[in-house]
C-alpha positions as CSV (number, residue, x, y, z in Angstrom):
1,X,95.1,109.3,126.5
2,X,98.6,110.6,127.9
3,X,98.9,113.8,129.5
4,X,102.3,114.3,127.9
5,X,101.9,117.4,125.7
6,X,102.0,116.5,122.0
7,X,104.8,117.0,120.1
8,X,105.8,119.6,117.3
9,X,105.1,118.0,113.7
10,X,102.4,116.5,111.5
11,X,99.4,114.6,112.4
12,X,96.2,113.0,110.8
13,X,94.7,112.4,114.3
14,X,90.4,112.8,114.1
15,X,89.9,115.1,117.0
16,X,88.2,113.4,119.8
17,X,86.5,114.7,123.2
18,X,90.1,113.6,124.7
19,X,92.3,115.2,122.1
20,X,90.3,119.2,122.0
21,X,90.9,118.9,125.8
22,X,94.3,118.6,125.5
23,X,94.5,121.1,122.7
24,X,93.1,123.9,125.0
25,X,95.8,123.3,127.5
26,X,98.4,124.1,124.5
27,X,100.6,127.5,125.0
28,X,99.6,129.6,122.8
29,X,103.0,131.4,122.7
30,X,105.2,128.5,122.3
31,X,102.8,125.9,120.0
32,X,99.7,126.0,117.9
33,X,97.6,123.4,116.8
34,X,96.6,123.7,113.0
35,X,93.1,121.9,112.3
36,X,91.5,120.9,109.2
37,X,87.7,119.8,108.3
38,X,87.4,116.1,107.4
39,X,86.9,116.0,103.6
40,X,83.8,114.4,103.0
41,X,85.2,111.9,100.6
42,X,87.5,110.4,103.3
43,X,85.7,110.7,105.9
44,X,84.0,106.8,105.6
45,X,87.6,105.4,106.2
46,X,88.9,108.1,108.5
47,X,85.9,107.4,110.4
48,X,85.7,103.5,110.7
49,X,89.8,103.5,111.6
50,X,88.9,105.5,114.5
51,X,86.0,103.3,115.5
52,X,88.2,100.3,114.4
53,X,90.5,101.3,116.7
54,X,88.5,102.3,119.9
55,X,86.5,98.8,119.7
56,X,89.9,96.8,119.4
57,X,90.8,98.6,122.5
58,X,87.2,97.9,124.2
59,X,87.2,94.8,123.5
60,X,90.7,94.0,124.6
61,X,90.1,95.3,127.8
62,X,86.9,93.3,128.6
63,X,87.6,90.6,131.6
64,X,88.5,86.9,130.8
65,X,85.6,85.2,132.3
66,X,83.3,84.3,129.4
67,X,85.3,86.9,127.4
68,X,85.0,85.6,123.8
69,X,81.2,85.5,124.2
70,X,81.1,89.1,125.5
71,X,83.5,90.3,122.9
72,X,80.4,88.9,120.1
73,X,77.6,90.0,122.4
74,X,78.9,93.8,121.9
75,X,80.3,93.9,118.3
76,X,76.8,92.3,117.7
77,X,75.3,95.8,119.6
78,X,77.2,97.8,117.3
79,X,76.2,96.5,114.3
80,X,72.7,96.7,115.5
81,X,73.1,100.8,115.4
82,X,74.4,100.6,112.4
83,X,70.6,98.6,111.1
84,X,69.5,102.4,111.0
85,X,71.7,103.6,108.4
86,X,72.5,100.4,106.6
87,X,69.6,98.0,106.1
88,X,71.9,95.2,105.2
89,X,74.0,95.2,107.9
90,X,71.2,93.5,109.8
91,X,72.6,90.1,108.4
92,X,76.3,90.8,109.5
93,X,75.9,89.7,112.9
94,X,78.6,87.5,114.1
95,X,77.1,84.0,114.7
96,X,77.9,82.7,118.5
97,X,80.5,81.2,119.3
98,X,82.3,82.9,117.0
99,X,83.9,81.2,113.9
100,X,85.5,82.1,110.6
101,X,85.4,80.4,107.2
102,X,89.1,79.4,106.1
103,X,88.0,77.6,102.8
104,X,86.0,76.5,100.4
105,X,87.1,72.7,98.7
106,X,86.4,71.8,95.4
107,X,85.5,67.9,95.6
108,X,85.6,67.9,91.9
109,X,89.8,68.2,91.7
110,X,92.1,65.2,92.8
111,X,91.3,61.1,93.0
112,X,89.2,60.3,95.5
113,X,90.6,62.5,98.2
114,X,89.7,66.2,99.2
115,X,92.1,68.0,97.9
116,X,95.1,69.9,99.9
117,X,94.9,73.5,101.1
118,X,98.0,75.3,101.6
119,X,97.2,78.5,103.5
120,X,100.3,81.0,103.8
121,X,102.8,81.8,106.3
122,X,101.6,85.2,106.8
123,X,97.6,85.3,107.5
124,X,95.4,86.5,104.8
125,X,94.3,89.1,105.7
126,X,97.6,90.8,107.2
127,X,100.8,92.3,106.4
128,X,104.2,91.4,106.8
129,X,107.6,93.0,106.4
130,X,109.9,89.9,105.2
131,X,113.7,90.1,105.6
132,X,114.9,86.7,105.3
133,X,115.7,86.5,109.3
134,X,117.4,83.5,110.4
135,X,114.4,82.9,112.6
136,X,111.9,83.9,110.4
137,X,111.1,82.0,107.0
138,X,112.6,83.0,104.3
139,X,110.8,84.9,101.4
140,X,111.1,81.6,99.1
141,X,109.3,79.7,101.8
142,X,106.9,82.3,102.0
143,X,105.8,82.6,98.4
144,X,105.9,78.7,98.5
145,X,103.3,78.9,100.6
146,X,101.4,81.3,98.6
147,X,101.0,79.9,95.4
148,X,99.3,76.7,95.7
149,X,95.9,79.3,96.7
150,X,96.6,81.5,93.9
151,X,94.1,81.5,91.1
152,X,96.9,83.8,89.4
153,X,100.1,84.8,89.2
154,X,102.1,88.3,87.9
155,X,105.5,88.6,88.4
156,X,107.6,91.8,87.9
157,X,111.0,91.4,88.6
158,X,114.2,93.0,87.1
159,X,116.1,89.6,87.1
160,X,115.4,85.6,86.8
161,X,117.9,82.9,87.7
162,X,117.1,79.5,87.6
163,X,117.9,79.0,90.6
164,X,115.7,81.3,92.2
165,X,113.1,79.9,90.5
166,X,114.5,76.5,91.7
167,X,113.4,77.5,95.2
168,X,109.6,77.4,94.1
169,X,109.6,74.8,90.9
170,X,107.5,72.9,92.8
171,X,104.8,75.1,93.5
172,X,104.9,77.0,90.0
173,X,104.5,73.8,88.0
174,X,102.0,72.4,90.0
175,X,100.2,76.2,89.1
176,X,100.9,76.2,85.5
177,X,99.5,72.0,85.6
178,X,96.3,73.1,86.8
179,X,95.6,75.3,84.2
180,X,96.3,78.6,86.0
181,X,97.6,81.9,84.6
182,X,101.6,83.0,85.4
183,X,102.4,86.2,83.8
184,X,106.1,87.5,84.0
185,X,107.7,90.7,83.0
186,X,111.4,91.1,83.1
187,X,114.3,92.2,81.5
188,X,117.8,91.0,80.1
189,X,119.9,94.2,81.4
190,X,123.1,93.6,82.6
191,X,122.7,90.0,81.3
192,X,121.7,88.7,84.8
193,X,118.4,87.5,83.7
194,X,119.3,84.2,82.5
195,X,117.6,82.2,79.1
196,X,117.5,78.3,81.4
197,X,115.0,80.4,83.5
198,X,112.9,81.7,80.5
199,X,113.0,79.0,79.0
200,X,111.6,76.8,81.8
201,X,108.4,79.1,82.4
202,X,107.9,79.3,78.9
203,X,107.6,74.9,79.3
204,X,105.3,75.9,82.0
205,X,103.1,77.5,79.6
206,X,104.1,81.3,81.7
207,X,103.3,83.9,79.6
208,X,106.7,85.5,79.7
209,X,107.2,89.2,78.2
210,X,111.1,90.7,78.3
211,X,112.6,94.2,77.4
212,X,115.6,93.2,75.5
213,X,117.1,97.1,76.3
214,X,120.4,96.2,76.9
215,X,122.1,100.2,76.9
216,X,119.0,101.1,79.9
217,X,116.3,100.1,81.5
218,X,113.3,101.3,83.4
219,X,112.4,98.1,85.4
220,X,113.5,97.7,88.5
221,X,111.0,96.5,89.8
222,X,110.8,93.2,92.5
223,X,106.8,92.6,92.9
224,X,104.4,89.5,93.0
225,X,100.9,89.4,93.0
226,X,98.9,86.8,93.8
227,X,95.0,87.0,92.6
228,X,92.6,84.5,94.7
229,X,88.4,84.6,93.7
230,X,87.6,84.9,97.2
231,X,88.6,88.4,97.5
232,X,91.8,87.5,99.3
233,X,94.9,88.7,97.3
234,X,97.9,89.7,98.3
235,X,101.2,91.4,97.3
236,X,105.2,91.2,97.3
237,X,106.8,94.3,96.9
238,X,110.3,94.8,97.8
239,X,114.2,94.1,96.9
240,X,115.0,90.4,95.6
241,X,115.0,89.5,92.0
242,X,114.6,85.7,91.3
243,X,117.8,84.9,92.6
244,X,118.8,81.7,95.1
245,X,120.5,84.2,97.2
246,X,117.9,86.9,96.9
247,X,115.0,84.3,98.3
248,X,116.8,82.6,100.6
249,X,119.8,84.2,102.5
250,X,120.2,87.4,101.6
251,X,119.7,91.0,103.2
252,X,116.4,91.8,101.3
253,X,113.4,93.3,102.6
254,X,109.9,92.8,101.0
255,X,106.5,94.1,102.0
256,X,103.8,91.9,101.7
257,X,100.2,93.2,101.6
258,X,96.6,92.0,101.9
259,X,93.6,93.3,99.7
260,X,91.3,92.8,102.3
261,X,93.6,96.0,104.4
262,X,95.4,97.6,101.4
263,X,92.5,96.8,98.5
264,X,93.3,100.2,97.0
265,X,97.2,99.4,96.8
266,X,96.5,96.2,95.0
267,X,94.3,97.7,92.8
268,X,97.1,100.1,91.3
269,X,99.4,97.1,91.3
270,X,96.8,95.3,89.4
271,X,96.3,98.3,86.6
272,X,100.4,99.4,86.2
273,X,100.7,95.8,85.8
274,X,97.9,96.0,82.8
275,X,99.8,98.8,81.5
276,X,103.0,97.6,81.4
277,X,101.8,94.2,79.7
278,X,100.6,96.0,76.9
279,X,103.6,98.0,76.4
280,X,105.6,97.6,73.2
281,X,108.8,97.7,74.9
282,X,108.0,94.3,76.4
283,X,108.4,91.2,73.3
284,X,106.5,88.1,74.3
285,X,109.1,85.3,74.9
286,X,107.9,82.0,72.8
287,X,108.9,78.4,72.6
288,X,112.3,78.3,70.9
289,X,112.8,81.6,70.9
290,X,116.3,81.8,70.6
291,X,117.3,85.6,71.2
């Protein structure tokens, strides 16, 4: 740890052997540090961050030679003192050399072939801040890239052009055409949502629900959520509509988000979504609906 003295503000640092040394040293005329007692239904996460972060930092610093082995060796050590307290950790050892599964194939889709996996741009299990950088892909290419894994598919958005949507058609008909569920809230305020777009997810076989509020509205709302059985979700949440500009060129940011690090965050999207889908203030959009 740095000797520098901490700052003046606001923390939610655990205090460690390291940190109450350095909080003894404080002045007690000019600064005072204000603790707290870890509540007991936090502490599980607050704990395993710290520990998360400490072994990230141990293992880091171990030397090249043979380095990946060593790096198992002790993780595998760790998870042996944890056999004490948790009986089934016993069968989380990591298997050496390590390895990690990246799919399971179903051999019973497609013609004779394996069928292809399209993983994302963004790992699985990370996050991303996207912000359509000329050296970055764009957020259309990134959403590409996540639907072919999708096993579903809810879409919030405040507006939806057809040619936003043209910058994924591919992807989203190959999703409806294999049976799997696209759910889409929007809204026709300000007239920017346009009825080609509706029209075409409705062909998909989207389940499409609109607020025709045309005086106000309360969605504003740019988010995408991407349900996958294996326990590996993710989220959009940011600043382009369905627009060609908004998911290709234009200066949007958009937070993307992995269940396996922001479960609890995913969850809440999951259940405000639920809400909002029931909500009488959204009309289901059917074939030939002509309004």
């Amino acid at each position: 740890m740095s000797d520098e003295p901490l700052p003046p503000g606001l923390y939610e640092r655990l205090v460690t052997r390291s940190l109450e040394r350095k909080l003894l040293h404080f002045d007690p005329t000019g600064t005072r540090a204000v603790r707290e007692g870890v509540e007991p239904a936090e502490a599980p996460g607050t704990l395993a961050r710290h520990v998360e972060r400490v072994l990230e930092r141990a293992l880091d610093g171990l030397p090249n030679e043979e380095r990946l082995t060593k790096q198992t060796e002790f993780t595998n050590r760790l998870i042996a003192l944890l056999v004490e307290i948790d009986a089934d950790s016993q069968d989380e050892h990591v298997v050496i050399p390590p390895g990690e599964l990246r799919a399971i194939r179903d051999l019973t889709t497609g013609i004779g072939r394996q069928p292809d996996l399209v993983s994302p741009l963004v790992p699985l299990s990370a996050s991303d801040l996207l912000v359509n950088a000329r050296d970055e892909p764009s957020l259309a290419a990134n959403l590409a890239a996540e639907i072919p894994s999708a096993d579903s598919i809810d879409l919030l958005c405040a507006f939806v052009r057809w040619h936003g949507l043209r910058t994924i058609e591919d992807q989203l008909r190959a999703h409806c055409r294999a049976n799997k569920t696209l759910r889409v809230i929007t809204t026709v305020f300000t007239g920017s949502t346009e009825r080609k777009a509706l029209d075409w997810l409705v062909s998909l076989g989207a389940e499409v629900k609109i607020s025709y509020d045309t005086e106000s509205t309360r969605l504003h709302a740019k988010a995408w959520l991407f349900r996958r059985s294996s326990g590996y979700s993710t989220a959009y949440i940011g600043s382009s509509n369905l627009s060609k500009s908004a998911m290709v060129d234009g200066v949007e940011w958009n937070v993307r988000l992995a269940e396996i690090t922001s479960a609890a965050i995913l969850q809440k999207f999951d259940a405000t979504f639920e809400t909002y889908w029931s909500d009488r203030d959204y009309a289901p959009r059917t074939p030939g609906h002509r309004r």
